[in-house]
C-alpha positions in Angstrom: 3.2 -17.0 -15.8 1.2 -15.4 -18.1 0.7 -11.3 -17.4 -1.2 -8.4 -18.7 0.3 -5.3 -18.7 2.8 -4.4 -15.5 2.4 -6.3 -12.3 2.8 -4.2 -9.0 3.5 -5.8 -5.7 4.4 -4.6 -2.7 8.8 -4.9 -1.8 7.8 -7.6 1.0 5.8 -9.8 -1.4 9.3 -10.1 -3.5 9.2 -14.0 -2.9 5.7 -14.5 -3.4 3.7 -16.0 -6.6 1.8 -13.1 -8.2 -1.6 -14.4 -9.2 -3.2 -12.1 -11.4 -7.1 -12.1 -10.6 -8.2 -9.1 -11.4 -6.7 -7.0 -14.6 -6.2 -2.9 -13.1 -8.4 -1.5 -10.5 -11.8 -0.5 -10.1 -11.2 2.6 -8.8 -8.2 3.9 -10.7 -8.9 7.8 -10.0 -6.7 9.1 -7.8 -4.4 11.7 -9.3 -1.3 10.5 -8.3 -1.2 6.6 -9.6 -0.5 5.7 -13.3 0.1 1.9 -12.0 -3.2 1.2 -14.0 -4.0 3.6 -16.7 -3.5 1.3 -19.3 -5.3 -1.8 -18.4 -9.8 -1.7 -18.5 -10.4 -3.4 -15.6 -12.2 -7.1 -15.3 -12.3 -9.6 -13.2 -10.7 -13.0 -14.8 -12.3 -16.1 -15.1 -11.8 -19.2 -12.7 -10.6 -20.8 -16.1 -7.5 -18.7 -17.0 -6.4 -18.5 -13.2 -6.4 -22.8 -12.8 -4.3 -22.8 -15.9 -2.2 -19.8 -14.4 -2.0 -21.8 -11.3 -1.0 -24.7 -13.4 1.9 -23.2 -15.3 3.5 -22.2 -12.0 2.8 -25.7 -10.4 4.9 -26.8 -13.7 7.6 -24.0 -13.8 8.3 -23.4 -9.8 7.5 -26.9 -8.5 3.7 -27.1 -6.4 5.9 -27.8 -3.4 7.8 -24.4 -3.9 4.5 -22.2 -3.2 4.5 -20.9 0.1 2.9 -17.2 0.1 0.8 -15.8 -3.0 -0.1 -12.2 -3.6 -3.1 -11.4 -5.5 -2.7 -8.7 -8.0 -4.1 -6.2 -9.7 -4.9 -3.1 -8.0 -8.0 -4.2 -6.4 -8.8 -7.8 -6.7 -10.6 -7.7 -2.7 -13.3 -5.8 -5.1 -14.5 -9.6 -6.2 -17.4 -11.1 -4.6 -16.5 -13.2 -1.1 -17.5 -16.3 -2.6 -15.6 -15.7 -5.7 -12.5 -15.1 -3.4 -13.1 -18.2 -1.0 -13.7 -20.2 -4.4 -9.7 -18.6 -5.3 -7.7 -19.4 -2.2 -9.2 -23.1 -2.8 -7.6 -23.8 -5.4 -4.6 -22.0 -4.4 -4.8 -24.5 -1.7 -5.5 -27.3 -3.9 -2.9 -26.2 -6.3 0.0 -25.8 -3.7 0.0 -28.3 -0.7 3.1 -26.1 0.9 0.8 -22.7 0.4 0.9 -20.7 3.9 -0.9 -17.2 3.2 -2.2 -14.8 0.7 -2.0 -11.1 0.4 -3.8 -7.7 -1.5 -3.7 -4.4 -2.5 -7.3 -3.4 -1.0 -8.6 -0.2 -1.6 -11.4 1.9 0.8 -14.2 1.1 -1.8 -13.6 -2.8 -1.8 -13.0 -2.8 2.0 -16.2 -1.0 2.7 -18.2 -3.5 0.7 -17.3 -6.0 2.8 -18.7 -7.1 6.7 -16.4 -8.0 9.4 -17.7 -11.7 9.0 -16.1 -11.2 5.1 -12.5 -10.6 5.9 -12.5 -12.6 8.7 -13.9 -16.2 6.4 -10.9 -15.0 3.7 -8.3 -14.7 6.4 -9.2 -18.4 7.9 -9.5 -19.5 4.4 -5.9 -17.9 3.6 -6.0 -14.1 3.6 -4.7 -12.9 6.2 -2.7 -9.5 4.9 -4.1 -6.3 3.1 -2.2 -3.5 2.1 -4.4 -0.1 2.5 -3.2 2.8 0.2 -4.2 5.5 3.2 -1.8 8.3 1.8 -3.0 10.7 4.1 -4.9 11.5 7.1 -5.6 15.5 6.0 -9.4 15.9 4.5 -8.2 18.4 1.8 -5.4 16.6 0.6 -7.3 13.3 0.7 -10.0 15.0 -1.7 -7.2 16.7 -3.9 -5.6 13.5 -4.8 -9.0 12.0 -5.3 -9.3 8.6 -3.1 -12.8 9.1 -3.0 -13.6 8.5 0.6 -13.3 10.6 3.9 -10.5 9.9 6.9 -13.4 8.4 8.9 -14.3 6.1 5.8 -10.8 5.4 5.3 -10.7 4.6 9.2 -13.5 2.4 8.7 -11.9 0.6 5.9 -9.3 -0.1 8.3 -11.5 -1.4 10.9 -12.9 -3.8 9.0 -9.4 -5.7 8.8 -8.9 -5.2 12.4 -11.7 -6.1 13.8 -11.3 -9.2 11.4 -7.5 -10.4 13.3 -6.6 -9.7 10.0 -3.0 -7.8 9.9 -3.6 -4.4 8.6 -0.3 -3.0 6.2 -1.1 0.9 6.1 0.9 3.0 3.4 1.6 6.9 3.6 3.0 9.0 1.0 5.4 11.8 2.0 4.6 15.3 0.3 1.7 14.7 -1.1 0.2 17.4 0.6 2.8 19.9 -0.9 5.0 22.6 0.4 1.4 24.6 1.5 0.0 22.0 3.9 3.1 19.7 4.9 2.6 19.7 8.1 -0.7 20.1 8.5 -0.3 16.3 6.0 2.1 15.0 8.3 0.0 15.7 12.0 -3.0 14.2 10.2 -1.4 10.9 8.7 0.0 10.6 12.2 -3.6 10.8 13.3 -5.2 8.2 11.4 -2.6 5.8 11.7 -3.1 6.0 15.3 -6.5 5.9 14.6 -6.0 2.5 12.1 -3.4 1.3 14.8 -2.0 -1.3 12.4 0.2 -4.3 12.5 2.7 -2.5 9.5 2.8 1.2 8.0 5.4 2.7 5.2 6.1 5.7 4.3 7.1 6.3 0.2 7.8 9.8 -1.1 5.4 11.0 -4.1 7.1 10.8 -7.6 4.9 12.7 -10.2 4.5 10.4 -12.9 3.9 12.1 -16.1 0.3 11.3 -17.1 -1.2 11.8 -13.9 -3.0 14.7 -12.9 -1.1 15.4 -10.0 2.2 15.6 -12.5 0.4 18.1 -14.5 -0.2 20.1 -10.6 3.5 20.1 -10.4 4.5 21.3 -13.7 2.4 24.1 -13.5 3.1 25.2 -10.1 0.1 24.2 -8.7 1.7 22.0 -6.0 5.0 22.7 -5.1 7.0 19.6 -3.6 8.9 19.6 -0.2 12.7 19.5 -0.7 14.8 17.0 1.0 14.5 17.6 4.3 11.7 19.3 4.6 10.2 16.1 3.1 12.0 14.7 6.3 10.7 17.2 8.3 7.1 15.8 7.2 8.1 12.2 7.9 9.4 13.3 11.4 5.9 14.8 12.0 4.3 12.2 11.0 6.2 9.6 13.2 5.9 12.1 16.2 2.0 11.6 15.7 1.9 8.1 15.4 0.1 6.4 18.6 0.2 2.7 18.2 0.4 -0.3 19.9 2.6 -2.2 18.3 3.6 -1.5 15.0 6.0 -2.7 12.3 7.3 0.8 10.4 9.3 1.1 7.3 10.6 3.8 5.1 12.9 1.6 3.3 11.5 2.0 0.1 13.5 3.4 -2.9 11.2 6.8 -3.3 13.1 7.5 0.3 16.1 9.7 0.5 16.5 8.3 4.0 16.1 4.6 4.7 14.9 4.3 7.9 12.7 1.7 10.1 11.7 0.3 13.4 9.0 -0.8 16.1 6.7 1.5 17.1 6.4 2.9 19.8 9.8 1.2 20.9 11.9 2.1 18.8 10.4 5.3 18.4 12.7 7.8 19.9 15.9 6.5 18.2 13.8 7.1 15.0 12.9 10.8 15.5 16.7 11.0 17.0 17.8 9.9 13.3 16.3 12.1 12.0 16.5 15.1 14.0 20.3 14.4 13.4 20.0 14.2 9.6 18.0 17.5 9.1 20.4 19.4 11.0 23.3 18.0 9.7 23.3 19.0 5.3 26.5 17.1 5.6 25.3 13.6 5.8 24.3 13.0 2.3 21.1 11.5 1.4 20.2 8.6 -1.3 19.4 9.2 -4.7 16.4 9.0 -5.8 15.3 6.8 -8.7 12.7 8.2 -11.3 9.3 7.4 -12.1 10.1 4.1 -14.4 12.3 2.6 -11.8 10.2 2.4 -9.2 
């Protein structure tokens, strides 16, 4: 396959074909992210991504292609048509395909109706992953998302009210040592406002280049230790109101692997952690830097 600059994905999209439609993101200000400072973002043609789609019929085998996850940052910014134009070839390229998936920021999933997302999901697209980050007004304008919690809540809907499944993702200490908890009541808050199919949780890691590296090395922001980042996270669970939801804090920015259904298994996921904040003995994972993640 032929790539520009670093592919992200999401750890469950790990067997999937990246398809590279769009190069970086649209938005690409939020303080935190350096996933796409590099890249000037565009839109590529229907030209270079047959021939993509070609090369991986040739190197993986066409029967091989089960699930495909459409990268950049922001490629739900593309026009519908474009989009339903995409997942036909996908089709067309890959008779086994089953289901597409994309990063989708607030800004793309406001410019789209209901009646959008739900003609991508019947035509293959039936999974977005929503960078919500947090549900506290003042931390969601610090780090710059550019849209309110009720916008962000909106976003959301329009996935839901779709049958679309709706993959939420929270970041733990973004919010800083001052309003912690204050963060972690208000991300509980809209995710039980978003009530979605999936949520993680991944602990912030300044990345130098980004603004809000800069608000840590100058004392701006101070970070949560350990388990008071834990602490946050148990909020936040505590908070969470949903039906029935898929949550993981697996990821490798996490001290503390952790997981379950929600709101099942959500007493034996506070009790976890209750016992691993008291407890300084039971040691806690090492955290990878910036690069590795």
């Amino acid at each position: 396959m032929r790539y520009e600059g670093t592919v992200y994905r999401p750890p469950s999209e790990a067997n999937s074909l990246i398809l590279q439609a769009t190069i970086g993101c649209s938005y690409n200000r939020c303080t935190y992210c350096a996933m796409y400072l590099e890249k000037r973002f565009r839109q590529r043609s229907r030209e270079d991504l047959l021939e993509d789609m070609a090369i991986a019929s040739d190197t993986l085998g066409a029967q091989s292609v089960r699930r495909v996850f459409l990268a950049d940052g922001d490629a739900l910014i593309m026009r519908t048509s474009r989009l339903l134009k995409l997942l036909e070839d996908v089709r067309d390229h890959f008779p086994n395909f089953q289901s597409a998936s994309v990063y989708a920021s607030p800004q793309s999933l406001l410019s789209k109706s209901v009646q959008e997302i739900r003609e991508l999901k019947e035509a293959g697209l039936p999974l977005y992953y929503l960078g919500t980050e947090t549900g506290h007004p003042t931390v969601m304008e610090r780090i710059a998302k550019g849209v309110t919690p009720a916008q962000m809540v909106d976003a959301a809907s329009r996935i839901t009210g779709a049958g679309a499944k709706l993959s939420v993702i929270m970041l733990l200490g973004i919010g800083g040592t001052e309003l912690s908890r204050e963060h972690a009541v208000e991300s509980g808050r809209i995710v039980s406002a978003m009530d979605p199919r999936f949520v993680s949780t991944l602990t912030i890691t300044p990345v130098p280049g980004t603004k809000f590296h800069e608000d840590v090395e100058s004392g701006r922001v101070e970070l949560p230790g350990e388990r008071e980042t834990l602490q946050e996270l148990r909020t936040m669970v505590e908070h969470m109101d949903v039906t029935r939801t898929v949550y993981r804090g697996n990821h490798a920015s996490n001290s503390l692997p952790i997981g379950g259904i929600l709101p099942r298994q959500k007493d034996e996921v506070l009790a976890v952690l209750d016992r691993v904040i008291a407890d300084t003995r039971i040691p806690l994972r090492t955290r990878p830097s910036p690069r590795h993640l």
